[in-house]
N, C-alpha and C positions, 0 to 999 in steps of 0.2 A: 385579498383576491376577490373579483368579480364574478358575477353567476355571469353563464354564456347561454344565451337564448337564441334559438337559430328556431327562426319559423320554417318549415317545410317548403312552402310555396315559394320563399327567399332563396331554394338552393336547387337550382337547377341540375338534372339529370345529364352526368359523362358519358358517352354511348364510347361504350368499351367494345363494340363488335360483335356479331355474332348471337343478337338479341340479349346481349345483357348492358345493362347500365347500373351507374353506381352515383348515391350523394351523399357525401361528406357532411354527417349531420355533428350535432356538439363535439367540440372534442377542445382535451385541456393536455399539458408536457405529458402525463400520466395516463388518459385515456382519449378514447376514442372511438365513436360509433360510427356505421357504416349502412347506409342500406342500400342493395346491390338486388337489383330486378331481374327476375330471368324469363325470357320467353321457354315456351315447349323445346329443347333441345337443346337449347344455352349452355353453355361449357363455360367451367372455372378451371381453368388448368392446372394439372399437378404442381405447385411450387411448395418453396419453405421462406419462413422468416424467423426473425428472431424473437416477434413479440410473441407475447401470448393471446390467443383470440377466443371469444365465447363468441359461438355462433347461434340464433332464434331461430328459427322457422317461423315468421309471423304468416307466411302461405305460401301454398304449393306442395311438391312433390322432388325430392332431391333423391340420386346416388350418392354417396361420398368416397370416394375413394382416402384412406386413412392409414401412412405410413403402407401401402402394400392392400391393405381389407378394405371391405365394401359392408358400405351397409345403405341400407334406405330409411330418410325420415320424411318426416313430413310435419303439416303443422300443428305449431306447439312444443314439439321436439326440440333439446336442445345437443350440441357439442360442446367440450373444452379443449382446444386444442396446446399443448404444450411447445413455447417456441421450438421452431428446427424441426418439426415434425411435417413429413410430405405430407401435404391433402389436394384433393381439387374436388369437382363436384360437375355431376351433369344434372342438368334439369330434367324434370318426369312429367311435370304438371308446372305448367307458367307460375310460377310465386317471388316470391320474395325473402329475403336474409337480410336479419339485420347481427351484423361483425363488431363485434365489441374490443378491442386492441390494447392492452397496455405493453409498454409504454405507447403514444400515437403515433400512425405511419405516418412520417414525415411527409412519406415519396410519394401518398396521395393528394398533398396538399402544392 
């Protein structure tokens, strides 16, 4: 197997709407990292998947809405989310998430 090096500046920004954006940084069958930008007021909508995701706070200010609870992080804070489990996320303070996925989302690529 090969190392996968994806320089940042190579992976242009998806504008998902609504002041957030997402780039599909390394990712291998196994894993998958994500970093997804939010403006002040940015909304990640409640859904589920089956993977499982470790979410960063690399900055900013989040809600998370989590199976039902709320909580607020911010940066440096992390989550682990267990597949199938509802979450979404409003923005507090413009920042940033980086989404960690095993297995990798397919349906981002």
């Amino acid at each position: 197997m090969e190392a996968n090096v994806v320089f940042h500046a190579d992976v242009p920004a998806k504008d998902l709407g609504g002041g957030v954006s997402r780039r599909v940084l390394a990712y291998s069958e196994q894993l998958m990292i994500v970093e997804v930008n939010f403006e002040k007021g940015g909304v990640g909508s409640v859904h589920t998947h089956p993977h499982c995701q470790n979410t960063y706070v690399r900055a900013g200010r989040f809600r998370f809405t989590i199976d039902g609870r709320e909580v607020e992080v911010a940066e440096g804070d992390t989550i682990a989310f267990p597949g199938g489990i509802p979450h979404g996320t409003l923005c507090l303070e413009k920042g940033t998430l980086l989404d960690i996925f095993t297995p990798m989302r397919e349906d981002f690529l």
